[in-house]
GUKOLBA-755976 format. One record per atom (N, C-alpha, C, O): residue in three letters; x, y, z. Coordinates in steps of 0.1 Angstrom, whole numbers, padded with zeros to 4 digits, always signed. Layout:
BEGIN
ALAXYZ
...
This chain:
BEGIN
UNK+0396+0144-0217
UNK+0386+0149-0208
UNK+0372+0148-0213
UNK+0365+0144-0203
UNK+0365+0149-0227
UNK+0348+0147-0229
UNK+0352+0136-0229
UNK+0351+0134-0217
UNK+0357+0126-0234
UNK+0361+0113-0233
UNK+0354+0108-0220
UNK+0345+0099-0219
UNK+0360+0115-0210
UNK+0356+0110-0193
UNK+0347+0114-0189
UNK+0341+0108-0180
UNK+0342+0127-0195
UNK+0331+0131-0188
UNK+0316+0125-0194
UNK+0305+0124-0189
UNK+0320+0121-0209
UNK+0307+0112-0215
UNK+0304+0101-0208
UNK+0292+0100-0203
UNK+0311+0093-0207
UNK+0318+0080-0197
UNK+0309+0075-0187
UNK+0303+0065-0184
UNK+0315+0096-0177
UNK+0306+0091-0164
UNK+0292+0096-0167
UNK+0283+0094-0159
UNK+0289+0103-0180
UNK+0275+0106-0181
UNK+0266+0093-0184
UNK+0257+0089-0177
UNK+0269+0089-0193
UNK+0267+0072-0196
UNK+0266+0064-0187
UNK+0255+0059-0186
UNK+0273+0060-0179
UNK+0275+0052-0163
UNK+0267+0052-0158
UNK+0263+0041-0153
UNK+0259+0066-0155
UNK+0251+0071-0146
UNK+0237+0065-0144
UNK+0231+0068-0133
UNK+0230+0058-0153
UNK+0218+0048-0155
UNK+0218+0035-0157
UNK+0210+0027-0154
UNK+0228+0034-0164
UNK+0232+0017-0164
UNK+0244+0014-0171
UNK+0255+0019-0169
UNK+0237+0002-0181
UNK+0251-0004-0195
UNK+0249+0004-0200
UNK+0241+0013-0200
UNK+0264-0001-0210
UNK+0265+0008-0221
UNK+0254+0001-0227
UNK+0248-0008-0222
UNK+0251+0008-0242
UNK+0241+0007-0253
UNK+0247+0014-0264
UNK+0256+0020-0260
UNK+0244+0015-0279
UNK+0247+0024-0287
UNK+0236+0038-0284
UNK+0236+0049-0290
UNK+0225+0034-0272
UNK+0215+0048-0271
UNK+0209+0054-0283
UNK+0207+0066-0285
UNK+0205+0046-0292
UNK+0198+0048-0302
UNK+0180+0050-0298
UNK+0171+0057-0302
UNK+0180+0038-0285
UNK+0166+0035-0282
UNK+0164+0046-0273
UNK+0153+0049-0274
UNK+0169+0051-0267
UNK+0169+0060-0258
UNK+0161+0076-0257
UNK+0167+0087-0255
UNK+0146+0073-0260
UNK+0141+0086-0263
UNK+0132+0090-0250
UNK+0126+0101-0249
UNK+0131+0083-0242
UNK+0126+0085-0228
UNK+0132+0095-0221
UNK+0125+0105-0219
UNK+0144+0096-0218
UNK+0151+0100-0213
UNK+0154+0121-0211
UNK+0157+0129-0202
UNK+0149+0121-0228
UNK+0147+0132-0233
UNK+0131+0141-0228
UNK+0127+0153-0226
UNK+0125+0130-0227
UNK+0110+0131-0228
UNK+0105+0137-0215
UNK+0104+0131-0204
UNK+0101+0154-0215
UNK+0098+0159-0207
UNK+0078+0160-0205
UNK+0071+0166-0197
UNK+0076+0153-0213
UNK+0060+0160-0211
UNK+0052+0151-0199
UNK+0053+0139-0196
UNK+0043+0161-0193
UNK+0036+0153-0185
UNK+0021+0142-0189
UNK+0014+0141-0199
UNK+0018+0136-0177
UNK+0006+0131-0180
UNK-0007+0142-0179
UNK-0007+0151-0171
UNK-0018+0139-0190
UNK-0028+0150-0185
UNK-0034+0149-0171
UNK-0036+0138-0166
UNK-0036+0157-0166
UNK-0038+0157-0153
UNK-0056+0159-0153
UNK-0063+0168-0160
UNK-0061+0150-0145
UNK-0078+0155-0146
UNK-0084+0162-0134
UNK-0083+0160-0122
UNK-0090+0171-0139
UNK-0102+0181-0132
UNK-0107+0178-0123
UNK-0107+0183-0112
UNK-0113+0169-0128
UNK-0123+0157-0120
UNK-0119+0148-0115
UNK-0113+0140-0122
UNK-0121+0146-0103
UNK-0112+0130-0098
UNK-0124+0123-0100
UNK-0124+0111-0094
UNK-0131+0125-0104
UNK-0146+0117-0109
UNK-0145+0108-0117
UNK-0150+0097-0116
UNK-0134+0116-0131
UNK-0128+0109-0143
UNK-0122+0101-0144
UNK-0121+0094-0154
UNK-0113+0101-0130
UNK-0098+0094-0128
UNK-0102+0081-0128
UNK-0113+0077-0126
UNK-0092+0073-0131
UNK-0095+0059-0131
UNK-0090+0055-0118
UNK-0078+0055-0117
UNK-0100+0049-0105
UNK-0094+0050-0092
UNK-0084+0037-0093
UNK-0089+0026-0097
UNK-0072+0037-0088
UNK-0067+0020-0084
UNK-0070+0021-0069
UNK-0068+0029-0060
UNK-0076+0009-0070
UNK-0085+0009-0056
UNK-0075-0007-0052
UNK-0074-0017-0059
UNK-0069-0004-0039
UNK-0061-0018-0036
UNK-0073-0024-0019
UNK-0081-0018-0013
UNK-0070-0033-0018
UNK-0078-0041-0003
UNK-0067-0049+0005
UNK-0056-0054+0000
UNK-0068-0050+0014
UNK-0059-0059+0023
UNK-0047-0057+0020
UNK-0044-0052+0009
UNK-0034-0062+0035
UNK-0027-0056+0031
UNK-0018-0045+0036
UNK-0006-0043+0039
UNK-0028-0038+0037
UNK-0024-0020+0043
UNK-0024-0014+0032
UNK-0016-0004+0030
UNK-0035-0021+0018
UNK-0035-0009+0009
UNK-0050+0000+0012
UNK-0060+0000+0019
UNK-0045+0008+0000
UNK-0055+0021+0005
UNK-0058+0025-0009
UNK-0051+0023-0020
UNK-0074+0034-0006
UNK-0083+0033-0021
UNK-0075+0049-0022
UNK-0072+0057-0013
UNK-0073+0050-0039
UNK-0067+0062-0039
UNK-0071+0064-0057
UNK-0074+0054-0063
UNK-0071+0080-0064
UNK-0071+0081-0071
UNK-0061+0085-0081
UNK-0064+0096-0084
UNK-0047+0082-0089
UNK-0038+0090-0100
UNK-0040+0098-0099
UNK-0051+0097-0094
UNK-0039+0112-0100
UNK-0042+0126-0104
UNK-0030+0125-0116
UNK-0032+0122-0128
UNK-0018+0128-0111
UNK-0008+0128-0126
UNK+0006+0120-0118
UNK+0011+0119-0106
UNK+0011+0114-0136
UNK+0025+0113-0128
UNK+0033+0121-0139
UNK+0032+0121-0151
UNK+0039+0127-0132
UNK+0046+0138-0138
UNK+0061+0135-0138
UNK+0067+0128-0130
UNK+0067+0141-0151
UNK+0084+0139-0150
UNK+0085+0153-0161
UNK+0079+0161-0169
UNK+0102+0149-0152
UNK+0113+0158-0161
UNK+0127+0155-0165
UNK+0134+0152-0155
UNK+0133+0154-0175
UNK+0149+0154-0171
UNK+0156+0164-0161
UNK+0153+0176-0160
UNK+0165+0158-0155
UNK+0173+0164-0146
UNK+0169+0172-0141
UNK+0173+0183-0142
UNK+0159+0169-0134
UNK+0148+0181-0127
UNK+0156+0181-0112
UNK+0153+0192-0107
UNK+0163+0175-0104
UNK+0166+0170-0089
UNK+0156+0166-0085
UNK+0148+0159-0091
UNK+0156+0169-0069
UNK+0146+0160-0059
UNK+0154+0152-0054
UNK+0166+0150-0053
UNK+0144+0147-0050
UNK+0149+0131-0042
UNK+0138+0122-0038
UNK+0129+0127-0032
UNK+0138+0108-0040
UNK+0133+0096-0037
UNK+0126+0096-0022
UNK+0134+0097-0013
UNK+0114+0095-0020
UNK+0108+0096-0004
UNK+0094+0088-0011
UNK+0086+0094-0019
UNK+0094+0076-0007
UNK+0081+0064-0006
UNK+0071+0076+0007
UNK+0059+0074+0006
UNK+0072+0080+0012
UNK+0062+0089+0023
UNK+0062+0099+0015
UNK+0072+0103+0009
UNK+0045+0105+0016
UNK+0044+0117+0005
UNK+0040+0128+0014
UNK+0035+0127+0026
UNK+0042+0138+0007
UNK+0042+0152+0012
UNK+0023+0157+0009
UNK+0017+0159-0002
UNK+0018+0157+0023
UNK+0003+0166+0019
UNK+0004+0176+0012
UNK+0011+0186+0016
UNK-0004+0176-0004
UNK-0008+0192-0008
UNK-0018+0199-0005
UNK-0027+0200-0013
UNK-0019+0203+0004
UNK-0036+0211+0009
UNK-0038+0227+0006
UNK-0048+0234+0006
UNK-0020+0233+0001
UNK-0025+0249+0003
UNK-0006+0255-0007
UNK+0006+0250-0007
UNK-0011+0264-0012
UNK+0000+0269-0020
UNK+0015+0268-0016
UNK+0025+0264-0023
UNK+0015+0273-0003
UNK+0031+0268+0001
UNK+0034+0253+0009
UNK+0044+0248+0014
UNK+0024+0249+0007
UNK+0026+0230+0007
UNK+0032+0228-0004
UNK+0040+0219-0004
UNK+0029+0236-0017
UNK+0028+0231-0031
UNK+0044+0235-0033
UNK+0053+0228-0037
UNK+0044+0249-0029
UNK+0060+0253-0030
UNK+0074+0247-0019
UNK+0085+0249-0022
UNK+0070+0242-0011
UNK+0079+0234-0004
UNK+0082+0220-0008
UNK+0091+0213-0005
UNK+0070+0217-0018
UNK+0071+0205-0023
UNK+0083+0205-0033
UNK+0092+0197-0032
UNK+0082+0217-0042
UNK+0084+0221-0055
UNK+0100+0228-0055
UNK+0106+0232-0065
UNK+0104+0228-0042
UNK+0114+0241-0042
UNK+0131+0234-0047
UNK+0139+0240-0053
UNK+0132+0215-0042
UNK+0139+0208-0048
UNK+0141+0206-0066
UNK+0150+0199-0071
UNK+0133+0213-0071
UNK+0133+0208-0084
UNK+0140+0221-0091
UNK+0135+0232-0092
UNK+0153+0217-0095
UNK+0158+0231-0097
UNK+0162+0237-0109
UNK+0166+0248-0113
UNK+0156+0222-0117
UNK+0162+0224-0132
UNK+0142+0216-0142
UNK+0132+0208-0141
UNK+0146+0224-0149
UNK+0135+0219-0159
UNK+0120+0228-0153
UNK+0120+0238-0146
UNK+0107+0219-0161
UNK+0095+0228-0157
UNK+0087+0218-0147
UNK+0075+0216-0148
UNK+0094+0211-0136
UNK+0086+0201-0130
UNK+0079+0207-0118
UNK+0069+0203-0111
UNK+0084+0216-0118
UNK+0080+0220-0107
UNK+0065+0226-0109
UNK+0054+0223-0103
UNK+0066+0238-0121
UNK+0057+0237-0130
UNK+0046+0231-0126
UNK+0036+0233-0120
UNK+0052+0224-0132
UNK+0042+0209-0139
UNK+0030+0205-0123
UNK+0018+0203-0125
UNK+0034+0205-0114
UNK+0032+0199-0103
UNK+0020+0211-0097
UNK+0009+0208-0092
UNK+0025+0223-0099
UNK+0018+0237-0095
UNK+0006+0238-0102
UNK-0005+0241-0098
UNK+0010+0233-0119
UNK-0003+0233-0123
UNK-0015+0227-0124
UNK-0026+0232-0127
UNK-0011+0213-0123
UNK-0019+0203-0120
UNK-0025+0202-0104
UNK-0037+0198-0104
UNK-0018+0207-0089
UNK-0025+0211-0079
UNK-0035+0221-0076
UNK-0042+0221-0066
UNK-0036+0234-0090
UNK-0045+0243-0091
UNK-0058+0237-0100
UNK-0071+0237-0098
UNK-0052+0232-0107
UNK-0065+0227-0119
UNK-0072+0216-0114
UNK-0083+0213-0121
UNK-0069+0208-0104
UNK-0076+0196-0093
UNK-0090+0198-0082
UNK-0088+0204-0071
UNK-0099+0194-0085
UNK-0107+0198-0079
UNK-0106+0187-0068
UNK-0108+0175-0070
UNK-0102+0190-0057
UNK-0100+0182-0042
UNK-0114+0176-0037
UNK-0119+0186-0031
UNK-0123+0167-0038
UNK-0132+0167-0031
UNK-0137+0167-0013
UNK-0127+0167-0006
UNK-0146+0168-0010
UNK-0143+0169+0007
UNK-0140+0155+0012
UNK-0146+0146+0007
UNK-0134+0154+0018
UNK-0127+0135+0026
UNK-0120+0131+0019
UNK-0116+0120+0018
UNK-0113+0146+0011
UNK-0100+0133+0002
UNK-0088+0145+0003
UNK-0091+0157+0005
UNK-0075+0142+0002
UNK-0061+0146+0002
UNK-0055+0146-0006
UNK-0051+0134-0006
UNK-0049+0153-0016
UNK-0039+0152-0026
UNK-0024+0152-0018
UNK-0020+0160-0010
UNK-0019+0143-0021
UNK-0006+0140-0015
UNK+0002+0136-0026
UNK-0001+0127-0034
UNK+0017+0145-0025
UNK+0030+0138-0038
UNK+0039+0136-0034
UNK+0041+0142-0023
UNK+0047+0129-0040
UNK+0057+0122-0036
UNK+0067+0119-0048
UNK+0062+0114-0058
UNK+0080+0122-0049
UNK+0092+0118-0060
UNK+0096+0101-0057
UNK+0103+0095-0049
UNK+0085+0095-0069
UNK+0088+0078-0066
UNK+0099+0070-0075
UNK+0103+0058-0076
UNK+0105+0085-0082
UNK+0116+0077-0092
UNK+0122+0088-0096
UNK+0117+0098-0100
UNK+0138+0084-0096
UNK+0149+0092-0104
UNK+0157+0080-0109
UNK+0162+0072-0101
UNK+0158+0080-0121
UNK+0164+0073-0132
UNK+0163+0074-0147
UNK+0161+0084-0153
UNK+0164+0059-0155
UNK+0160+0065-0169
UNK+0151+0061-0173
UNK+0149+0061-0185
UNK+0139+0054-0163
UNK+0124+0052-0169
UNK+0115+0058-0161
UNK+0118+0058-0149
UNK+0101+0064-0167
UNK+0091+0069-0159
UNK+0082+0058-0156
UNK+0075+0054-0165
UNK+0081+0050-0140
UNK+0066+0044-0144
UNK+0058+0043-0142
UNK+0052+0049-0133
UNK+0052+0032-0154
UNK+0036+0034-0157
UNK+0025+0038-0142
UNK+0013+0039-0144
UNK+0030+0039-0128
UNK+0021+0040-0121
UNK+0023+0037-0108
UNK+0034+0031-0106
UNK+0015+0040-0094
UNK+0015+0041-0083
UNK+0010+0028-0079
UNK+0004+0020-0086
UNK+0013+0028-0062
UNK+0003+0016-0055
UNK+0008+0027-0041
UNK+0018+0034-0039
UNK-0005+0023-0034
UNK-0004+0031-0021
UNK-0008+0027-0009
UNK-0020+0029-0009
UNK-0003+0023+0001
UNK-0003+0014+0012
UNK-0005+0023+0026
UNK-0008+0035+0024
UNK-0004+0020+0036
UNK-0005+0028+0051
UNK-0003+0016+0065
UNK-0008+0016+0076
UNK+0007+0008+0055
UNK+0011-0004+0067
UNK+0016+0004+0078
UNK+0006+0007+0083
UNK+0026+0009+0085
UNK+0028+0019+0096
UNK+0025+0030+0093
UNK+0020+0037+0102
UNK+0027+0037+0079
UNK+0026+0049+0074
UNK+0021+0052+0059
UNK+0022+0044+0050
UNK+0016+0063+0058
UNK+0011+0064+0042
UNK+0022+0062+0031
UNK+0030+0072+0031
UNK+0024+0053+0024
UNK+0033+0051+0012
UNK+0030+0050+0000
UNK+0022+0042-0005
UNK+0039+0060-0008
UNK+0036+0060-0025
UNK+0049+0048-0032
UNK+0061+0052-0029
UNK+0048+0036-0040
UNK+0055+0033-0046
UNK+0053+0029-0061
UNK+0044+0022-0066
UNK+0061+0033-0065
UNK+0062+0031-0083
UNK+0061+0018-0086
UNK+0067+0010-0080
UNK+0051+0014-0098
UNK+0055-0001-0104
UNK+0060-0006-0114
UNK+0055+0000-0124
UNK+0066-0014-0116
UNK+0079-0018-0125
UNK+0077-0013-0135
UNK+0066-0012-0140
UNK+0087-0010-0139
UNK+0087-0006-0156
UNK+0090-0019-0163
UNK+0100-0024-0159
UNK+0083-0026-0175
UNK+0082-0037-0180
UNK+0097-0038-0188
UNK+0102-0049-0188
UNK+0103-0028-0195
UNK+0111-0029-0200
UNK+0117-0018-0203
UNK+0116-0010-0211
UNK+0130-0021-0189
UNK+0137-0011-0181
UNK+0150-0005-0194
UNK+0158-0014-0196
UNK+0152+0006-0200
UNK+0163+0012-0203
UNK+0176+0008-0198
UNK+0177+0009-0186
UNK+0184+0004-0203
UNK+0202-0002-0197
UNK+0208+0011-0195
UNK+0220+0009-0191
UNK+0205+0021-0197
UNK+0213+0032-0197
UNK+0209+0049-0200
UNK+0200+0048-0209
UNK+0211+0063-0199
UNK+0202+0070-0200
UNK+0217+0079-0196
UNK+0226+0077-0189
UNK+0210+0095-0208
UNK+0216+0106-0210
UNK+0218+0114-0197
UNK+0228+0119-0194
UNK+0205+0115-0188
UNK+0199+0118-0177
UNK+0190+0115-0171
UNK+0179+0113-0176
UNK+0193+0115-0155
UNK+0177+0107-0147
UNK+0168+0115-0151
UNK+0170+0126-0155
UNK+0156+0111-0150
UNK+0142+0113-0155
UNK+0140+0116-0135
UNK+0145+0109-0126
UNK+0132+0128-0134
UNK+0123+0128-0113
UNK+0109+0127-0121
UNK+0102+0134-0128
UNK+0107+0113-0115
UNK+0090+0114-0114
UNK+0084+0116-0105
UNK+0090+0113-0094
UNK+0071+0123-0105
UNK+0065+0126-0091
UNK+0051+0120-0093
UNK+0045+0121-0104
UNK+0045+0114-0082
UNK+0033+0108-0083
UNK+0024+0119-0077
UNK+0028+0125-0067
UNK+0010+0122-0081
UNK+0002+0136-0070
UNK-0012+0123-0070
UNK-0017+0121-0081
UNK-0016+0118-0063
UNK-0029+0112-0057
UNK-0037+0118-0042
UNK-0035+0125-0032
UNK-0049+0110-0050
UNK-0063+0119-0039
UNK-0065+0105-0031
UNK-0065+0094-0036
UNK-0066+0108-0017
UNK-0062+0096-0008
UNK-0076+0101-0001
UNK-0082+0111-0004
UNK-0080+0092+0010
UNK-0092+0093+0019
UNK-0082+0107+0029
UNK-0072+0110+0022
UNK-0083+0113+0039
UNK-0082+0123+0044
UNK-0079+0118+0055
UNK-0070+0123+0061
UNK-0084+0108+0061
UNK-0085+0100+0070
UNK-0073+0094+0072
UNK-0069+0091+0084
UNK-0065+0091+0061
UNK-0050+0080+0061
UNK-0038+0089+0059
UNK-0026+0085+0056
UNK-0042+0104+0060
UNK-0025+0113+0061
UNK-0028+0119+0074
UNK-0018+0125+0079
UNK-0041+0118+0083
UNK-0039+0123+0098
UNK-0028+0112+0109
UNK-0026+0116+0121
Protein backbone atom coordinates (compact mmCIF):
# COMPACT_ATOMS: atom_id res chain seq x y z
CA UNK A 1 0.00 0.00 0.00
CA UNK A 2 2.92 3.26 0.58
CA UNK A 3 4.43 1.31 -2.12
CA UNK A 4 1.31 2.60 -4.37
CA UNK A 5 0.52 5.44 -2.87
CA UNK A 6 4.29 6.93 -3.44
CA UNK A 7 3.88 5.72 -6.95
CA UNK A 8 0.87 7.69 -7.66
CA UNK A 9 2.37 10.54 -5.74
CA UNK A 10 5.45 10.51 -8.06
CA UNK A 11 3.28 10.03 -11.26
CA UNK A 12 1.52 12.98 -10.60
CA UNK A 13 4.17 15.60 -12.31
CA UNK A 14 6.01 13.57 -14.55
CA UNK A 15 9.11 10.82 -14.87
CA UNK A 16 10.49 9.13 -12.48
CA UNK A 17 13.88 10.84 -11.25
CA UNK A 18 15.86 9.88 -8.12
CA UNK A 19 14.23 13.70 -6.88
CA UNK A 20 17.33 14.73 -5.49
CA UNK A 21 16.95 17.94 -7.80
CA UNK A 22 13.74 18.54 -6.75
CA UNK A 23 13.71 21.61 -4.30
CA UNK A 24 11.09 23.73 -6.22
CA UNK A 25 8.57 21.81 -5.43
CA UNK A 26 8.94 22.34 -1.67
CA UNK A 27 9.48 25.99 -2.25
CA UNK A 28 6.71 28.00 -0.82
CA UNK A 29 7.98 31.64 -0.72
CA UNK A 30 6.63 34.35 -2.72
CA UNK A 31 7.96 37.01 -5.08
CA UNK A 32 8.39 40.47 -3.31
CA UNK A 33 5.56 42.25 -4.32
CA UNK A 34 6.10 46.15 -5.02
CA UNK A 35 4.29 49.21 -3.47
CA UNK A 36 4.88 51.10 -6.31
CA UNK A 37 3.91 50.03 -9.62
CA UNK A 38 6.23 52.86 -10.48
CA UNK A 39 9.05 50.36 -9.45
CA UNK A 40 7.68 47.51 -11.35
CA UNK A 41 9.43 46.50 -14.29
CA UNK A 42 6.49 47.01 -16.84
CA UNK A 43 6.45 44.05 -19.75
CA UNK A 44 4.95 46.17 -22.09
CA UNK A 45 3.82 43.84 -25.31
CA UNK A 46 2.45 45.75 -28.97
CA UNK A 47 0.52 44.08 -31.71
CA UNK A 48 -1.05 41.24 -31.59
CA UNK A 49 -3.80 41.73 -29.00
CA UNK A 50 -1.02 42.38 -26.48
CA UNK A 51 -1.52 44.65 -23.78
CA UNK A 52 0.87 47.10 -21.71
CA UNK A 53 0.66 45.68 -18.17
CA UNK A 54 2.71 45.80 -15.04
CA UNK A 55 3.95 42.14 -12.71
CA UNK A 56 2.84 43.05 -9.36
CA UNK A 57 3.80 39.40 -7.94
CA UNK A 58 3.83 35.92 -8.99
CA UNK A 59 2.99 34.07 -6.16
CA UNK A 60 3.10 30.21 -5.33
CA UNK A 61 2.47 27.48 -2.98
CA UNK A 62 2.53 23.76 -2.65
CA UNK A 63 -0.64 22.09 -2.83
CA UNK A 64 -2.40 25.14 -2.37
CA UNK A 65 -5.59 23.98 -4.97
CA UNK A 66 -7.30 26.28 -7.45
CA UNK A 67 -7.53 25.88 -10.80
CA UNK A 68 -5.94 26.99 -14.15
CA UNK A 69 -8.16 29.97 -15.84
CA UNK A 70 -5.94 32.07 -18.78
CA UNK A 71 -9.02 34.88 -17.96
CA UNK A 72 -8.31 36.75 -14.76
CA UNK A 73 -10.46 37.65 -12.04
CA UNK A 74 -10.64 41.75 -11.36
CA UNK A 75 -9.22 42.72 -7.84
CA UNK A 76 -10.85 46.09 -7.19
CA UNK A 77 -12.25 45.50 -3.45
CA UNK A 78 -11.77 42.99 -0.49
CA UNK A 79 -14.32 40.36 -1.39
CA UNK A 80 -13.05 40.37 -5.04
CA UNK A 81 -9.88 39.46 -3.20
CA UNK A 82 -11.72 36.73 -1.08
CA UNK A 83 -13.63 35.07 -3.83
CA UNK A 84 -10.49 35.00 -5.62
CA UNK A 85 -8.77 33.41 -2.64
CA UNK A 86 -11.54 31.10 -1.29
CA UNK A 87 -10.15 27.96 -3.73
CA UNK A 88 -6.87 27.89 -2.09
CA UNK A 89 -7.49 25.56 0.67
CA UNK A 90 -4.21 24.43 1.80
CA UNK A 91 -0.99 26.39 2.38
CA UNK A 92 -0.58 30.43 2.94
CA UNK A 93 -1.49 31.43 -0.86
CA UNK A 94 -4.16 32.73 -0.24
CA UNK A 95 -2.39 34.85 2.22
CA UNK A 96 0.07 35.63 0.07
CA UNK A 97 -2.36 37.14 -2.56
CA UNK A 98 -4.43 39.31 0.35
CA UNK A 99 -1.29 40.73 1.13
CA UNK A 100 0.19 41.83 -1.65
CA UNK A 101 -3.54 43.31 -2.94
CA UNK A 102 -3.44 45.54 0.32
CA UNK A 103 0.25 46.68 0.13
CA UNK A 104 -0.38 47.72 -3.88
CA UNK A 105 -0.94 51.04 -4.53
CA UNK A 106 -3.56 50.74 -7.69
CA UNK A 107 -3.06 53.88 -9.64
CA UNK A 108 -6.13 55.74 -11.32
CA UNK A 109 -6.65 53.99 -15.15
CA UNK A 110 -5.13 50.84 -14.06
CA UNK A 111 -6.72 47.31 -12.65
CA UNK A 112 -5.15 44.69 -10.71
CA UNK A 113 -6.39 41.50 -12.14
CA UNK A 114 -5.18 37.58 -11.01
CA UNK A 115 -5.30 34.75 -12.38
CA UNK A 116 -3.99 30.85 -11.36
CA UNK A 117 -1.56 30.45 -14.64
CA UNK A 118 0.02 27.17 -13.37
CA UNK A 119 -0.50 24.02 -11.25
CA UNK A 120 2.45 21.72 -11.58
CA UNK A 121 6.05 21.25 -10.56
CA UNK A 122 7.53 24.57 -11.84
CA UNK A 123 6.79 28.15 -11.05
CA UNK A 124 7.17 30.50 -14.06
CA UNK A 125 9.51 32.92 -14.52
CA UNK A 126 6.54 35.21 -15.79
CA UNK A 127 3.36 36.50 -17.44
CA UNK A 128 2.39 37.83 -21.09
CA UNK A 129 -1.09 39.43 -21.39
CA UNK A 130 -3.14 39.69 -24.42
CA UNK A 131 -7.03 40.85 -25.07
CA UNK A 132 -7.39 39.07 -28.57
CA UNK A 133 -11.41 38.47 -27.79
CA UNK A 134 -10.82 38.66 -24.11
CA UNK A 135 -8.31 39.77 -21.43
CA UNK A 136 -5.69 36.79 -21.00
CA UNK A 137 -2.96 35.98 -18.48
CA UNK A 138 -0.49 33.27 -19.75
CA UNK A 139 2.66 31.84 -18.05
CA UNK A 140 5.98 31.55 -19.95
CA UNK A 141 8.04 28.58 -20.29
CA UNK A 142 9.99 27.37 -17.80
CA UNK A 143 13.53 26.93 -19.40
CA UNK A 144 14.18 23.83 -17.64
CA UNK A 145 11.04 21.94 -16.72
CA UNK A 146 11.25 19.40 -13.54
CA UNK A 147 10.43 15.57 -14.92
CA UNK A 148 8.63 15.00 -11.85
CA UNK A 149 7.49 16.67 -8.34
CA UNK A 150 6.32 15.70 -4.66
CA UNK A 151 3.41 18.18 -5.24
CA UNK A 152 1.88 20.71 -7.72
CA UNK A 153 3.13 24.05 -7.03
CA UNK A 154 -0.61 26.98 -7.80
CA UNK A 155 0.95 29.93 -9.22
CA UNK A 156 -1.00 33.00 -9.33
CA UNK A 157 -0.04 35.88 -11.49
CA UNK A 158 -1.64 39.67 -9.86
CA UNK A 159 -0.90 42.45 -12.75
CA UNK A 160 -1.96 46.27 -13.11
CA UNK A 161 -3.60 46.37 -16.58
CA UNK A 162 -5.01 49.76 -18.32
CA UNK A 163 -8.75 49.74 -16.84
CA UNK A 164 -9.96 50.15 -20.06
CA UNK A 165 -9.09 46.31 -21.25
CA UNK A 166 -11.22 44.38 -18.18
CA UNK A 167 -14.50 46.64 -19.13
Amino acid sequence: MPTTLLALTLGACGSESDGDDDTRAEDTTQTTPSTDPGSTSPSTSTGGGGVDFDEVAILHATAAGGETSAAPVVLDSDAAVADFVAPFTRGDLGQQVQTTYVATKVPDGRTMVGSVVSIGCDVPPGVTVSAADSLTITPKKVASPLPECLAPVTTVALVLVDSDAVT
